[in-house]
C-alpha positions in Angstrom: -99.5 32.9 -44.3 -102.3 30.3 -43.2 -101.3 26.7 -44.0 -104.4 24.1 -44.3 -104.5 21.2 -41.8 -101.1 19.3 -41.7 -101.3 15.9 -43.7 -99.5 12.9 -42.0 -95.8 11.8 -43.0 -95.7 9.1 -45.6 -95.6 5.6 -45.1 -91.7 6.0 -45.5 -91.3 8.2 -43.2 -94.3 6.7 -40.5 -98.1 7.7 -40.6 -98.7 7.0 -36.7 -96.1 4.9 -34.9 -97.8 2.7 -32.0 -95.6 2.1 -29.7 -96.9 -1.2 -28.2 -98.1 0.0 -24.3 -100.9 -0.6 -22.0 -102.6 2.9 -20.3 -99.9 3.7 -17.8 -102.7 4.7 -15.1 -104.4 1.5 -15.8 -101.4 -0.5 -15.0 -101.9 -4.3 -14.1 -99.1 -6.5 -13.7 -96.5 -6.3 -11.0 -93.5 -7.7 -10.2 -91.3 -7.4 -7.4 -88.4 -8.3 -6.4 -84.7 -8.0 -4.4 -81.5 -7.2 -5.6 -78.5 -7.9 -4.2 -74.5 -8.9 -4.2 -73.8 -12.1 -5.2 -73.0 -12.5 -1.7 -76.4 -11.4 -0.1 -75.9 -8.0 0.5 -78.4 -5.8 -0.8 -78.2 -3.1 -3.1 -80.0 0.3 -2.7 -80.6 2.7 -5.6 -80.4 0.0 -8.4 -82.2 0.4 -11.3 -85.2 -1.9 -12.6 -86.0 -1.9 -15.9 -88.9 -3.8 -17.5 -88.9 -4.0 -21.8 -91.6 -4.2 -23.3 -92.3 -7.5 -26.0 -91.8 -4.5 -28.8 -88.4 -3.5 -27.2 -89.7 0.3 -27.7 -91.2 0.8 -24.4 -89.4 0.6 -20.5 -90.3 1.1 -17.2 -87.6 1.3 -14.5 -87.9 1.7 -11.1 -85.3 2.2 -7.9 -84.5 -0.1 -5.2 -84.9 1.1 -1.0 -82.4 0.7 1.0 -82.8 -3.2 1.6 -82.6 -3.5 -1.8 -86.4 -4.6 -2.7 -88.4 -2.7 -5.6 -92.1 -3.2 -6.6 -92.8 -2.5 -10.4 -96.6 -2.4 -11.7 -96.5 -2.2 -15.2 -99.2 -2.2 -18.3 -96.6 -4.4 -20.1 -97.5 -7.9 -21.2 -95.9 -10.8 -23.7 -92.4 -11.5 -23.6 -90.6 -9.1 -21.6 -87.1 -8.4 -20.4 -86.1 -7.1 -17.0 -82.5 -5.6 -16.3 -81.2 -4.9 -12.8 -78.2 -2.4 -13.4 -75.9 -0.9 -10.6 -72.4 1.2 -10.5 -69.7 -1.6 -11.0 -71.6 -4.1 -11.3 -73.0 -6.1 -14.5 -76.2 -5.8 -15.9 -78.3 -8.8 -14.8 -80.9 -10.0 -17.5 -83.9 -12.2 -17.3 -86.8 -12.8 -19.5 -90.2 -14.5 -18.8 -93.9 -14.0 -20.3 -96.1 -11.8 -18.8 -100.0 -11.7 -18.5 -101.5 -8.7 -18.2 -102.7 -9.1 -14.5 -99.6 -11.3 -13.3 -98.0 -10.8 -10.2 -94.2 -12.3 -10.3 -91.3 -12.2 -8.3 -87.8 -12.0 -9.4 -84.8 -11.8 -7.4 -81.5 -10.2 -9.6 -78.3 -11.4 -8.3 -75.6 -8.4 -9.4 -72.0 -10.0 -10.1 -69.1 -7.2 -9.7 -67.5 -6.1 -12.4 -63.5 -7.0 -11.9 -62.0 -6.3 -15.7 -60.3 -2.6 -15.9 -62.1 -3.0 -19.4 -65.4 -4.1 -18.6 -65.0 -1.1 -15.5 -64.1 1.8 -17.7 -66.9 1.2 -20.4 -69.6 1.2 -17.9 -68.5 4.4 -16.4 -70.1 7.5 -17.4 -68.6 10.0 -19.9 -67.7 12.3 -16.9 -64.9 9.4 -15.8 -63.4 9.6 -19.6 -63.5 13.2 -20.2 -61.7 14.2 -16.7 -59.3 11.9 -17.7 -58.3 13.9 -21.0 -54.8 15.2 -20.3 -55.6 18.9 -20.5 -52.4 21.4 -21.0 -54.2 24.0 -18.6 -57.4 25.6 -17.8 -57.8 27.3 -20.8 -58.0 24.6 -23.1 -59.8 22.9 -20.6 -62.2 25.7 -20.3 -62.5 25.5 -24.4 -62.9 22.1 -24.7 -66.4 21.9 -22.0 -67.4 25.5 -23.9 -67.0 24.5 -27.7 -66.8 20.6 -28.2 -69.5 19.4 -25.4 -72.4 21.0 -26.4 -74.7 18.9 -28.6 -73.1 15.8 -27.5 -71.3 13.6 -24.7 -67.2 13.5 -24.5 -66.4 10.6 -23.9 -68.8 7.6 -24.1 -68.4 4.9 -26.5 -68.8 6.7 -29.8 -66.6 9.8 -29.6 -64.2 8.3 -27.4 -62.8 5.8 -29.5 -59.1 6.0 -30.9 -58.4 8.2 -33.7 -54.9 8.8 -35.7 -54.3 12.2 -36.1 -55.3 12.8 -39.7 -58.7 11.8 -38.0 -58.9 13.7 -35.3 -57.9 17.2 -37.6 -60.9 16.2 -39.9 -63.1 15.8 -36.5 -62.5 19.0 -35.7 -63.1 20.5 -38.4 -66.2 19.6 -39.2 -67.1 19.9 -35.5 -66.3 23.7 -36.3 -68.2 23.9 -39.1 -71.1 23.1 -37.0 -70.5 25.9 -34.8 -67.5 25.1 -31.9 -66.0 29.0 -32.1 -62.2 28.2 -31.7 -58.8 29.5 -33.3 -56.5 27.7 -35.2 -53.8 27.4 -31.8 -57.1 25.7 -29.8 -57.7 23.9 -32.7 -54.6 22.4 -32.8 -54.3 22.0 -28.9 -57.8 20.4 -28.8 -56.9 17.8 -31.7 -53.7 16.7 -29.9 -56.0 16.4 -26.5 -58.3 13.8 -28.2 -55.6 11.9 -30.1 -53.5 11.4 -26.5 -56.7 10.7 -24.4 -59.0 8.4 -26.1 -56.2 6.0 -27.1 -58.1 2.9 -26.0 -56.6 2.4 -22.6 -59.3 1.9 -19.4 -59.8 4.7 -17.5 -59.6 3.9 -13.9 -62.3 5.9 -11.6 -64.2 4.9 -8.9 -67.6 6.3 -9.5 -70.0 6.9 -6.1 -73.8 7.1 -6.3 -75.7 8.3 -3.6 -78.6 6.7 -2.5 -81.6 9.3 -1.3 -85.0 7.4 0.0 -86.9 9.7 -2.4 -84.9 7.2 -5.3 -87.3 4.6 -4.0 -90.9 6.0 -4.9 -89.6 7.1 -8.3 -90.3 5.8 -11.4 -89.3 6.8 -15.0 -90.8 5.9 -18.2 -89.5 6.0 -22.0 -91.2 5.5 -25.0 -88.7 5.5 -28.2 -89.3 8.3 -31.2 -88.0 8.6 -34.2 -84.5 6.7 -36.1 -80.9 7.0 -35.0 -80.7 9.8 -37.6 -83.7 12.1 -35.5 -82.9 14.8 -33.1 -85.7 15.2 -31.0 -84.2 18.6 -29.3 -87.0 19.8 -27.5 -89.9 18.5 -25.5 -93.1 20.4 -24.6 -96.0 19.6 -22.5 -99.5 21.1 -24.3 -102.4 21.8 -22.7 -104.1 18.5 -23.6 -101.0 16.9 -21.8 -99.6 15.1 -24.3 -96.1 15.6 -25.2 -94.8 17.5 -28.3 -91.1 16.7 -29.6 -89.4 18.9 -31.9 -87.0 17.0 -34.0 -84.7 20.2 -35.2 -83.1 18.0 -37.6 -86.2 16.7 -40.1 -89.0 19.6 -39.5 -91.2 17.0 -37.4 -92.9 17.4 -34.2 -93.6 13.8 -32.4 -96.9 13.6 -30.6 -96.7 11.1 -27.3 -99.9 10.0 -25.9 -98.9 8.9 -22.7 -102.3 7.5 -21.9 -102.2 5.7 -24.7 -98.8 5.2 -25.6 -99.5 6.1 -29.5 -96.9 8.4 -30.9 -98.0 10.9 -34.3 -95.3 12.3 -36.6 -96.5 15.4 -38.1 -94.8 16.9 -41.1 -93.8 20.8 -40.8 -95.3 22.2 -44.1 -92.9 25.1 -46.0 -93.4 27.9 -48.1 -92.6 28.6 -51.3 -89.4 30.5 -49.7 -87.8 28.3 -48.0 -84.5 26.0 -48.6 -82.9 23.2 -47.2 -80.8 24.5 -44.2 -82.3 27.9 -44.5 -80.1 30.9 -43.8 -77.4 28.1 -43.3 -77.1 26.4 -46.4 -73.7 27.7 -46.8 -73.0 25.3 -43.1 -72.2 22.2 -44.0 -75.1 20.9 -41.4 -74.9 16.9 -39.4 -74.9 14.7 -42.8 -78.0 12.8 -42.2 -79.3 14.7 -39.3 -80.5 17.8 -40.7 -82.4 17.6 -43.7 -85.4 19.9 -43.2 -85.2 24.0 -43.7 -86.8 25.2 -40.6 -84.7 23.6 -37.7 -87.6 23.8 -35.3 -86.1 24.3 -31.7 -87.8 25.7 -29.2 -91.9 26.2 -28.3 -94.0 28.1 -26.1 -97.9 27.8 -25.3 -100.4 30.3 -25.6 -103.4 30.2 -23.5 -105.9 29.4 -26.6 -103.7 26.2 -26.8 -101.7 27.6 -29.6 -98.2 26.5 -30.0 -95.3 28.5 -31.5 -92.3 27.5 -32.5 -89.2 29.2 -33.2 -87.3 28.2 -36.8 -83.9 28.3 -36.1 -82.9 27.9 -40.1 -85.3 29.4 -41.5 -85.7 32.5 -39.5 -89.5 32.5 -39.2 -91.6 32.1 -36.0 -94.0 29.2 -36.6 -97.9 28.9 -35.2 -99.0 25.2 -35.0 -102.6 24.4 -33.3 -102.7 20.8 -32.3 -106.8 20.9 -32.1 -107.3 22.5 -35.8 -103.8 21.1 -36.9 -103.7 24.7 -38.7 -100.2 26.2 -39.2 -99.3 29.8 -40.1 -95.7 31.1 -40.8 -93.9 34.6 -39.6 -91.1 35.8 -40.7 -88.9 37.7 -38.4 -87.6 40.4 -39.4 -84.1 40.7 -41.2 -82.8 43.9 -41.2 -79.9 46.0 -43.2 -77.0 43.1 -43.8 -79.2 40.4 -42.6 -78.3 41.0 -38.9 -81.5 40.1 -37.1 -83.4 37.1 -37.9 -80.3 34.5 -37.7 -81.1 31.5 -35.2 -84.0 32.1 -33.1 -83.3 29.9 -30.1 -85.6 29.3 -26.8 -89.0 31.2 -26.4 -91.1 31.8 -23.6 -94.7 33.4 -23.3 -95.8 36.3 -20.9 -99.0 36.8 -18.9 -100.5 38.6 -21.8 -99.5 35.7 -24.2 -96.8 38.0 -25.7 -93.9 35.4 -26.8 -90.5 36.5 -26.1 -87.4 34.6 -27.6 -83.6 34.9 -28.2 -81.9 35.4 -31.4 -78.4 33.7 -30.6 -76.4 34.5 -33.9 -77.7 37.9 -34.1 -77.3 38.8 -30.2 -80.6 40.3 -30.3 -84.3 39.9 -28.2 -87.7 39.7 -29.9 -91.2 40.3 -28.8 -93.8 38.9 -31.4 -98.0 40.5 -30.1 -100.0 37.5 -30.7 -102.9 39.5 -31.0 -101.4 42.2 -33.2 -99.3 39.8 -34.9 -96.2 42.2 -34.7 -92.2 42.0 -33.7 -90.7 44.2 -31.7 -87.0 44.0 -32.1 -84.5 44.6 -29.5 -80.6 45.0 -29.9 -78.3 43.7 -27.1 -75.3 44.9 -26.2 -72.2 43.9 -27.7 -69.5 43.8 -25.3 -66.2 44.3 -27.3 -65.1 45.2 -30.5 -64.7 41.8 -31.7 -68.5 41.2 -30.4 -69.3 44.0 -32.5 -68.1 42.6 -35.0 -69.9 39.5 -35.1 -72.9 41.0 -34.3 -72.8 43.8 -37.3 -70.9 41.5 -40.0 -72.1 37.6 -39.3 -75.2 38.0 -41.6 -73.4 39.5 -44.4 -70.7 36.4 -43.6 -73.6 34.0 -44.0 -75.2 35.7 -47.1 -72.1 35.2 -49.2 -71.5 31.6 -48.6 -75.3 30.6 -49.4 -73.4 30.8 -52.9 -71.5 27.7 -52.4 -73.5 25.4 -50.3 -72.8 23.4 -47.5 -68.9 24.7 -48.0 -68.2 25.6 -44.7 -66.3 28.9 -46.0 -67.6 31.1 -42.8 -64.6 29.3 -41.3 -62.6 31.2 -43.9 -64.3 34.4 -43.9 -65.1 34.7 -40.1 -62.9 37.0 -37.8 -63.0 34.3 -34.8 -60.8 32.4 -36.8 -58.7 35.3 -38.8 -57.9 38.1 -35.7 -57.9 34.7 -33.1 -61.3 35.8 -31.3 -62.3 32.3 -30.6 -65.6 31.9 -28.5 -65.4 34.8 -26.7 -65.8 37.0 -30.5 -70.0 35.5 -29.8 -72.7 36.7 -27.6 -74.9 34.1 -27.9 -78.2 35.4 -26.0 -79.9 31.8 -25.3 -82.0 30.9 -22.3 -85.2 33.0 -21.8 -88.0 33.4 -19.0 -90.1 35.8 -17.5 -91.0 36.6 -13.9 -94.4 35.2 -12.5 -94.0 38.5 -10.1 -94.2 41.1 -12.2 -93.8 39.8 -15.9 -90.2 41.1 -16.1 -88.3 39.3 -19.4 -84.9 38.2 -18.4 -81.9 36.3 -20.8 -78.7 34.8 -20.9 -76.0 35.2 -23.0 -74.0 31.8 -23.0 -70.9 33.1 -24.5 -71.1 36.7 -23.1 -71.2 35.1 -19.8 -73.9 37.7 -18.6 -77.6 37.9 -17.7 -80.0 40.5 -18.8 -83.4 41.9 -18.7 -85.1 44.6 -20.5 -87.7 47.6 -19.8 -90.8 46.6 -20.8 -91.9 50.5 -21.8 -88.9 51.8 -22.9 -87.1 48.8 -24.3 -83.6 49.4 -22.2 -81.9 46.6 -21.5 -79.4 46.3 -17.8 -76.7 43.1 -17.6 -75.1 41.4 -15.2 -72.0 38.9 -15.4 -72.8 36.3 -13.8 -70.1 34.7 -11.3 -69.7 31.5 -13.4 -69.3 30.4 -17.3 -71.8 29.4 -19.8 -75.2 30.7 -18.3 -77.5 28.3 -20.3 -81.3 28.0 -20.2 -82.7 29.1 -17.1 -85.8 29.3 -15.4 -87.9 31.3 -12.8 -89.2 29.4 -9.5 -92.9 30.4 -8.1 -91.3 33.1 -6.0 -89.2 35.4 -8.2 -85.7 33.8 -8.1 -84.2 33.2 -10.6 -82.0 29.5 -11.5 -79.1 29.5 -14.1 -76.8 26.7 -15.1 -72.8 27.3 -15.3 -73.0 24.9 -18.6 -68.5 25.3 -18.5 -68.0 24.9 -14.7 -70.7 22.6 -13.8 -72.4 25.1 -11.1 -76.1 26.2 -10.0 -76.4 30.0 -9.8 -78.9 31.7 -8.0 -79.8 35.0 -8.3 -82.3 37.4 -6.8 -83.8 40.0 -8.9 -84.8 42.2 -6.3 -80.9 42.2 -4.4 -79.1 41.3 -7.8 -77.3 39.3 -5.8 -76.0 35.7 -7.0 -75.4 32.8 -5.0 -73.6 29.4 -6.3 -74.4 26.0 -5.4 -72.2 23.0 -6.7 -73.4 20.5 -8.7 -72.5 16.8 -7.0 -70.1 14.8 -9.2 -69.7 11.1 -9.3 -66.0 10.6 -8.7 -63.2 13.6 -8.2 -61.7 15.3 -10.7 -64.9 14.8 -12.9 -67.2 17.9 -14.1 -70.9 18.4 -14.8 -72.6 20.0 -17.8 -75.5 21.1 -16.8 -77.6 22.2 -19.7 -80.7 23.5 -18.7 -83.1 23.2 -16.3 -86.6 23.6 -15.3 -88.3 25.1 -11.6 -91.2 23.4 -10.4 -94.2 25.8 -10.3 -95.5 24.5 -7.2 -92.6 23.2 -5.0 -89.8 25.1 -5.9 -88.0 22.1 -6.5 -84.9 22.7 -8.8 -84.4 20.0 -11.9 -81.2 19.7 -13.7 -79.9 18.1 -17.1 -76.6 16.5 -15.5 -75.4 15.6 -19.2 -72.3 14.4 -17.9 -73.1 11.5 -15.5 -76.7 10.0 -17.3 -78.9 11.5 -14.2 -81.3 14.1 -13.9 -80.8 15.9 -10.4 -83.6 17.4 -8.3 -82.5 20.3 -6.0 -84.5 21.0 -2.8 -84.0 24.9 -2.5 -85.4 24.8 1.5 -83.2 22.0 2.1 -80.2 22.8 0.3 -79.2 19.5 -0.9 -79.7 17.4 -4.4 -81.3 14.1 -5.0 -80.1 12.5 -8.1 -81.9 10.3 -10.4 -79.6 7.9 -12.5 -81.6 7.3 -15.8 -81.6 3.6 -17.4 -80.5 4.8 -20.9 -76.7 5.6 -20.7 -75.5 8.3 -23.3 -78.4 11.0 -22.1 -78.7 14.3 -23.5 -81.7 16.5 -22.6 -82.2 20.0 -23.7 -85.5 21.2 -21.7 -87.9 20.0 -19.0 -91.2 20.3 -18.7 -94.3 19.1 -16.1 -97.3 17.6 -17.2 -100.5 18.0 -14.8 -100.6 14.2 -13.9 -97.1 14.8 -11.8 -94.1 13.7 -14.4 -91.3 15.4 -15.3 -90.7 14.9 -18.9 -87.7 15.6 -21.5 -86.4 14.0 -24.5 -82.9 12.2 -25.0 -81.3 13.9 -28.1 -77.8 13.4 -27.9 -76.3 14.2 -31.5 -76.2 11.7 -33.3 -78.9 9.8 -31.3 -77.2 6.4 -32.6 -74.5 7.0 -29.4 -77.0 6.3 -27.2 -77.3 2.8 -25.9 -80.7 2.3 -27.7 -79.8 4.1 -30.7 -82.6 6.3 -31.1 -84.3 9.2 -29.1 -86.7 8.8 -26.8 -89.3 10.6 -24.7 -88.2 9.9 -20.7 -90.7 11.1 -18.3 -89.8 10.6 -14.2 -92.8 10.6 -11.5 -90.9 11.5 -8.5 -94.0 10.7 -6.4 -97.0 8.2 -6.8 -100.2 8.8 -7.9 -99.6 12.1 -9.2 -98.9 13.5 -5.9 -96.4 15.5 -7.9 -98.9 17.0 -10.6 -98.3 20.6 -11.6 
């Protein structure tokens, strides 16, 4: 179906929100500065971050190793500028800024001494180690099932709780999808109550300064309310960036050049519902009020976008240029087993789109030019897999007729024959090959990798040596990268050999865990880039040098879901941390790093 032109939101909901910023390549005031001890001794690797007069808009740089930073910025008015450091206080000043001003401003960094004041600067990686797990299991259960849309442990989740509390936190965490049996359930709530009971957590957190730190800089332009989950973030072929807010059906247009951000309404059909095939879910209160759950998008040469509906179960075109949008509906099938959550999609060398199906463990090819689905069945891997995989649609069927009641929790067999997490599949990340176009996937909860004959549709798995593969992502020369979401590792693996090799992720203090959600492979360098949920930093890993360089971001409580490059050398992702009122500004935001000046980085 062909939708007319998309009209703007409302007035209520914002026509075009200008978010109050000078042309980023145009920039003309500077400021520099040192940072140091209160002492003297400088501080390398802190972070500088200019506000903007709007308090929508920042610019944050790195110190060198003496400690000095240089900061040319577009801003002007009445700003604010933050130096910020591991255990140490944030140091404030504000002044008025002209738009060709040149100022220097020295931050003096005072160290932090209260076990209080310590603990709630650390990163949720310090309070989430220090949970007192009963073993590995629950441990393992815990990163798996209650970490994945959100942080554990920063200030919002990790406040105290009595137990009543905690029991209804869980269950309507598992109502939203954590897959865990009544035993875990019960293990998991105990966990919480025990470990966030308001004490400071005492962890000495280390940072490694890398020289590369120095010619960084990141910028963030805010999006949305603290209600908006802006999951993910797309570079389009005019180079702006596209967010997908899952949540309210919107897609929120940055131009960087500008600084101008467009909210565009998703239109719906005539079929569609609030929550879509979920309605029976009792979906974020707030958070999710739309009926397509747009999550994922891919570019087609002509400049097309498509996006995948994750609610709605329909594959949606959207041309930024015409702003036409056409609807597809993937295909259902007997008991409603194929069409349920269409995750990540990816596009091919002949602009075929390929994309996961999570709930229904299945792969999809939609022909752009034929406009056709090709549907592919994975394996299941276990009765109990089976199950899921045959029954789930039926499950989700019946309890449309009682809305938002969470019965699946009732009805499903990961609850009732004590399945758990491992009763899923959950094929999730996608990419194909630059080599030779091959399609490969991974199945977060099966723990395995896969790829599929393009003539004769047969699919081949591997486990892979570590849990939670995520979203991963080819580099320029056929190797494949996969993150171990549950043990906080980097595989590689090697098409050709099938071989896999692991690379661990650097933590900030021992004991502590990453999360690495996804990632993205530079399609020049080679150059590695990783969501380090966990720790607030986005890590860069240097394949021919084998070692990381990590890149703390200014906006504690982070949460990206995707990466992308724009031609102008940033790498760009959105914060969307559910609910995006735990992080420290409230609301999502676009967050864009140029590793190297200039562009020198550009794609």
């Amino acid at each position: 179906m062909t939708m007319q032109p998309t009209r703007l939101l409302l007035p209520a909901l914002a026509i075009i929100c200008l978010v109050a910023a000078a042309n980023p390549q145009a920039r003309a005031g500077t400021i520099t500065g040192l940072v140091a001890t209160a002492d003297g001794q400088p501080v390398a690797g802190a972070l500088v971050t200019l506000w903007n007069e709007a308090r929508n808009r920042k610019e944050t740089v790195y110190t060198d190793a003496e400690g000095r930073y240089t900061l040319a910025t577009g801003f002007a008015g009445k700003v604010q500028l933050r130096g910020r450091a591991p255990m140490y206080r944030d140091f404030n000043v504000a002044f008025d800024l002209a738009a060709d001003d040149t100022q220097q401003h020295n931050l003096a960094l005072v160290r932090l001494t209260d076990p209080q004041e310590i603990s709630d600067s650390l990163t949720a990686s310090a309070h989430a180690a220090a949970l007192p797990f009963p073993d590995p299991e629950t441990k393992n259960t815990f990163i798996s099932q209650c970490s994945y849309c959100h942080q554990q442990g920063n200030s919002l989740t990790r406040r105290p709780r009595p137990a009543a509390e905690w029991n209804d936190v869980m269950w309507r965490m598992e109502g939203y999808g954590a897959y865990i049996t009544y035993a875990e359930h019960r293990r998991i709530q105990k966990l919480l109550g025990d470990g966030f009971d308001g004490r400071p957590v005492n962890a000495v957190q280390t940072a490694p300064f890398s020289p590369e730190m120095a010619r960084a800089r990141i910028e963030e332009w805010h999006a949305g309310d603290t209600m908006s989950f802006l999951h993910d973030t797309i570079v389009g072929h005019d180079d702006k960036l596209y967010g997908i807010d899952e949540g309210k059906d919107v897609i929120f247009i940055l131009d960087r050049a500008t600084g101008a951000i467009e909210v565009v309404e998703i239109p719906t059909e005539a079929d569609d519902q609030v929550g879509g095939r979920f309605r029976g879910v009792r979906l974020p209160i707030g958070v999710f009020t739309g009926m397509h759950g747009p999550h994922s998008a891919a570019i087609t040469r002509d400049g097309a976008m498509y996006i995948t509906g994750a609610l709605s179960g329909k594959l949606i075109r959207f041309d930024p240029a015409t702003r036409e949008w056409r609807f597809f509906k993937i295909p259902e099938g007997f008991l409603w087993r194929k069409g349920l959550y269409p995750h990540t999609i990816r596009t091919d060398q002949d602009d075929n789109l390929w994309f996961t199906v999570t709930m229904s463990n299945r792969l999809m090819k939609f022909d752009t030019k034929a406009e056709e689905f090709t549907d592919i069945g994975l394996p299941h891997g276990g009765f109990l897999r089976w199950m899921t995989d045959t029954f789930m649609g039926v499950v989700l069927k019946i309890i449309q007729w009682f809305p938002e009641q969470n019965l699946q929790l009732a009805l499903s067999h990961h609850k009732w024959l004590n399945g758990g997490h491992e009763a899923f599949n959950w094929p999730y990340g996608i990419d194909v090959n630059p080599l030779d176009d091959s399609v490969w996937y991974a199945k977060l909860l099966g723990n395995r990798i896969g790829t599929v004959n393009r003539e004769t549709l047969e699919v081949t798995e591997f486990e892979t040596p570590h849990a939670g593969p995520r979203r991963m992502r080819f580099g320029p020369d056929g190797i494949l990268w996969i993150p171990s979401f549950d043990e906080g590792k980097l595989m590689r693996f090697d098409p050709k050999s099938t071989q896999f090799e692991t690379i661990d992720l650097p933590v900030l203090s021992e004991g502590e865990y990453e999360m690495p959600y996804a990632l993205a492979v530079h399609p020049k360098t080679g150059d590695v880039w990783i969501a380090a949920n966990n720790t607030d930093r986005v890590l860069r890993y240097l394949p021919q040098q084998k070692r990381f360089i990590a890149y703390p971001m200014p906006n504690r409580v982070i949460w990206f879901r995707d990466i992308d490059f724009t031609r102008d050398g940033q790498v760009c992702m959105s914060n969307s941390n559910l609910p995006a009122y735990a992080h420290e500004d409230l609301v999502p935001a676009f967050v864009c790093i140029e590793p190297e000046p200039g562009g020198a980085y550009g794609r």
